[in-house]
Structure formats: structure tokens, C-alpha cells
N, C-alpha and C positions, 0 to 999 in steps of 0.2 A: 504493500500500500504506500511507503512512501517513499520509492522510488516514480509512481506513477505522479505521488504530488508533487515529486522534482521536476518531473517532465510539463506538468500544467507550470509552475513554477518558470522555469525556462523557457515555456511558448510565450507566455505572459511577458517576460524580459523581450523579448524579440516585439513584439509587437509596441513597449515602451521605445525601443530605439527607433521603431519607423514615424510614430510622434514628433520623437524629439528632432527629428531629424526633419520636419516638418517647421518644428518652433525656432531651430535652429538658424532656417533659411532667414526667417522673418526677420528673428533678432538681425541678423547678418544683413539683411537689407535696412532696417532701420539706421545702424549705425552707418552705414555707407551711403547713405543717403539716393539708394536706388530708385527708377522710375517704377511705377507698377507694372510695367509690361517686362522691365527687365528682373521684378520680381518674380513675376507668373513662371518666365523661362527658368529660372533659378528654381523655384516650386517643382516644375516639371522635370527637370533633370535630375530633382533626388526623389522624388517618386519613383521616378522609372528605375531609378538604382537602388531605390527599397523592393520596385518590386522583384528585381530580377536577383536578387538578393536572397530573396525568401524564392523564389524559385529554385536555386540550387544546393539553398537547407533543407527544401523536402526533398529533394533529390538527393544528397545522401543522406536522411534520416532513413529514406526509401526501404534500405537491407537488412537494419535490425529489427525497424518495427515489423516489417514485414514477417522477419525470420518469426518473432514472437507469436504474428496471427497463424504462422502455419505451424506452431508447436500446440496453441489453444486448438485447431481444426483438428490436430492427430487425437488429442485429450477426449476429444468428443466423438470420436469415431468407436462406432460397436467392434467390440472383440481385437480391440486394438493393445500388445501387451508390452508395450515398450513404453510403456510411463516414465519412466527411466529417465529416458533418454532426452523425450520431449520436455518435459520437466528443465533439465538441462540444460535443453535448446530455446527455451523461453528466459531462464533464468539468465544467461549467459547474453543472450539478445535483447535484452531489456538492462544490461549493466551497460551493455555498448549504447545504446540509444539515449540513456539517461548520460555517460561518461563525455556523449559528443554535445549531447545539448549543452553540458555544465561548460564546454570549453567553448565551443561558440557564443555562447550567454558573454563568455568575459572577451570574446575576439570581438563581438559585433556591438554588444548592447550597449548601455552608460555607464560613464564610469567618472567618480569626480573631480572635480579642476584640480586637488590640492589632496593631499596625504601618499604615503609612499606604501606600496603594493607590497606583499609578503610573497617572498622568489622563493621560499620553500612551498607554500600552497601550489603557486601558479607551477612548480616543477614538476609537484608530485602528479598534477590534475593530467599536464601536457604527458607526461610517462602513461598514465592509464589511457590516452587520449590514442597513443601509437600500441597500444598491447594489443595483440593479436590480429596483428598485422606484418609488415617482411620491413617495418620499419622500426631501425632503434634508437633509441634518444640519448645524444652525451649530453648532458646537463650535470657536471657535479657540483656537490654541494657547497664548492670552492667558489661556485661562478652563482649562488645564489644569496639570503643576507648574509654569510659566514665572508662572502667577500669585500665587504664593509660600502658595496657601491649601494648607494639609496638610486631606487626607481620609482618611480609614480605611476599610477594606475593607468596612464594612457601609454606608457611607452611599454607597460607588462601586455598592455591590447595587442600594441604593435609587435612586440613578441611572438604572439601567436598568431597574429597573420604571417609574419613571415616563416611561421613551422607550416603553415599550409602553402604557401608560397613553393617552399621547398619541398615539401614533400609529393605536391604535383610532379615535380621533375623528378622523382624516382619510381619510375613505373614497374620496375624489379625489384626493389626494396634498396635499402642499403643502412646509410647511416647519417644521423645530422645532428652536426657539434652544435652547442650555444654557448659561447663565452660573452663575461659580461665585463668592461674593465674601467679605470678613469683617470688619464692622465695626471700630470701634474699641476698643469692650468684647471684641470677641472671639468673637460669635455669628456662624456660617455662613450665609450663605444660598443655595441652590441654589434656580436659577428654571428652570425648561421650557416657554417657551413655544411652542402649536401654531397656527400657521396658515394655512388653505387653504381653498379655495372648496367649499360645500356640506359645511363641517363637523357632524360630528351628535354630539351631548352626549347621553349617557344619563341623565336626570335619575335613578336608580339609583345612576349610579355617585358620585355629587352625597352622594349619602348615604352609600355606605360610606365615603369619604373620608372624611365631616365625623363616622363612629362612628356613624351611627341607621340602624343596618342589624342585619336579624337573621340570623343564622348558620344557621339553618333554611332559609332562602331559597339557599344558597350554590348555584352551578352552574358547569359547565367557564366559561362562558362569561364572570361575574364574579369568580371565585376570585382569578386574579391582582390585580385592586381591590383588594381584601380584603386579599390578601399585602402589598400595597404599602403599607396603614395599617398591618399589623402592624408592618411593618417601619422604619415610622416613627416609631410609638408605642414602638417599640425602643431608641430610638438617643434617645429624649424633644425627640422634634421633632415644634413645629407643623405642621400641612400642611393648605395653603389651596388653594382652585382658584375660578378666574371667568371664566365665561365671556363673550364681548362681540362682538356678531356672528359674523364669522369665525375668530376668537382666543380661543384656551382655554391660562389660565395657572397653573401650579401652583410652589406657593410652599413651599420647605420651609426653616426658620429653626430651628437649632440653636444652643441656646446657648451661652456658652461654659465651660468645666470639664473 
């Protein structure tokens, strides 16, 4: 029962960010002192990008919840003697379904202007987030608070955009480092690097990172890219990416202030 209220719980989150992100615009035209017409366009392009958004969260919510309805359909089947199993395949497929929602909730939803984020929560969650899967997560506990760098809750978001960033581009599985460090001036830098055999780089996504992408083009498929520059361009941090054979590294450096 209250894994199910985690999942209402987290749908409920997701529909807060498509809100806000509504209130968002407004605010952002008022202080810029926008025309209504170039507010309405402003409106419309984060609409489209909530919806296409929540397009590609039901699409992969798709596999667990699903796995769950065909463990309840074995359950109710006469003479059916593998309780077992099914049991299992519901229990296991409702950890996954609730595990994704809990990370997307913190990749997509709101999160406050001010306090600093706990990098041992947000390690552990992102660890269960890649379990059983062909991908594995380095995050030690070196590179989380044990390594004395303070993060704030939009740059742990941007975090885990960029675990799904990278993990697109391993379609074999592999491996993806997350170090977290802070100069001497004071600027952060958070590195993610992906690598695994038969990695595939979308030179697309090459471009929305680097900002020469047009918003016209947006689709479930690149939306979250796109989310991930905004939300770097957010926080007024570079982000680099290079790739080199097997190894795709992205590079985010905030300064300091």
C-alpha cells in the first residue's frame, strides 16, 4: 500500500512542475517586461515541452507498471500454480516503477531556490534508479557530503539529468562515473563520465547541449537534452561534452558566488 501512495505521490509532483512551469513563464514575462503576444509564445513553448515531457514519462513508466498488470492477470487466472513467481514479478515491478518515479520527481519537479541537497540521499536513490539494469553507477561516497562540496537542490536536479543524458548513450550497458569537486576560487565542477562498449552519441544531442538547436524540432525523444541545458543555463553553468571512442564526458563548471 504504500509504495502505490509513493506513486500517486510522484504523479502528483509531476503535475506540480507542469504548473509551475506555467507560473514560471509569467513571472519571467513580468519582470522582462514582455508584450502579451511574446508572452503567449513563451506560454506555448513550455506547454509543448511539459507536454512532450510527460509523454516520454509514460513511456518509460510503460515496462514496470505494465510488468505488474501482467503479474495481477497470472494471480487471477484459474489453476494457475506459480504464485510464486508472479508475486515476485509484481513485487519487483512495482519497486522499479515507484524507484523511477522517486528519481524523476527530483530530475523534473521543484525544487527550492536556496538550501543544499543531501548527495548521500540523491546517490543512494540514483544507485537503485540503475539496479537491474546492464548499467552501473560510480558515485563514491568521496564525491558525495563526505567530500565537503555543498550543492543545492537545482544543481543535484541537474545531476540527474545528466545520469539520463548519459545513460541514453549506452545502449549495451557499461559504466558512468560522477565526480563532484571545487576549486580553489570556488567554482564547482561536476563531471559524468559514460562508458561502455558500442556507445552511440547522437550528434543532435551534441547540439542542444552546446545551444544550436531549435525548439521547433523538440520531440519526446530529445526534450529531456533540452531540459538539461535549460537547467544549466539556470544555475549559469558551462556544460561541455566529448566524446572519444567509447567514452562520453560531460562537464558542468559553476562558478563561484
Amino acid at each position: 500500500m504504500g509504495q502505490f501512495s509513493t506513486i500517486i505521490g510522484c504523479i502528483y509532483e509531476i503535475f506540480i512542475f507542469v504548473d509551475n512551469s506555467k507560473k514560471e513563464v509569467a513571472v519571467r514575462a513580468k519582470k522582462q517586461n514582455l508584450n502579451i503576444a511574446g508572452t503567449y509564445l513563451a506560454m506555448i513553448d513550455q506547454l509543448r515541452m511539459a507536454e512532450l515531457l510527460c509523454t516520454r514519462l509514460c513511456h518509460d513508466l510503460t515496462g514496470p507498471i505494465g510488468a505488474v498488470n501482467n503479474g495481477a492477470e497470472f494471480l487471477s487466472e484459474e489453476g494457475f500454480n506459480m504464485q510464486g513467481q508472479a508475486v515476485e514479478l509484481i513485487t519487483s515491478s512495482a519497486f522499479s516503477a515507484v524507484t523511477r518515479l522517486q528519481f524523476y520527481r527530483y530530475a523534473y519537479g521543484h525544487v527550492r531556490d536556496h538550501g543544499e541537497a543531501n548527495l548521500a540521499d540523491k546517490q543512494k536513490l540514483a544507485a537503485e534508479f540503475f539496479t537491474d539494469t546492464k548499467i552501473t553507477l560510480d558515485w563514491p561516497d568521496s564525491h558525495t557530503d563526505a567530500s565537503g562540496v555543498s550543492v543545492s537542490g537545482k544543481m543535484s536536479r541537474l545531476i540527474y539529468n545528466l545520469l539520463i543524458v548519459a545513460a541514453s548513450a549506452l545502449i549495451r550497458g557499461g559504466t558512468i562515473a560522477v565526480r563532484i569537486t571545487q576549486d580553489a576560487g570556488g567554482a564547482k565542477q561536476l563531471s559524468v563520465v559514460a562508458e561502455g562498449a558500442g556507445m552511440k552519441w547522437d550528434p543532435e544531442t551534441s547540439a542542444i547541449l552546446a545551444g544550436k538547436f531549435n525548439t521547433n524540432d523538440l520531440s519526446p525523444k530529445n526534450v529531456q537534452t533540452y531540459l538539461t541545458k535549460c537547467y544549466a543555463d539556470e544555475l549559469q553553468s558551462t556544460l561541455t561534452c566529448n566524446t572519444e571512442g567509447e567514452q562520453l564526458s560531460l562537464l558542468i563548471v559553476q562558478p563561484a558566488g
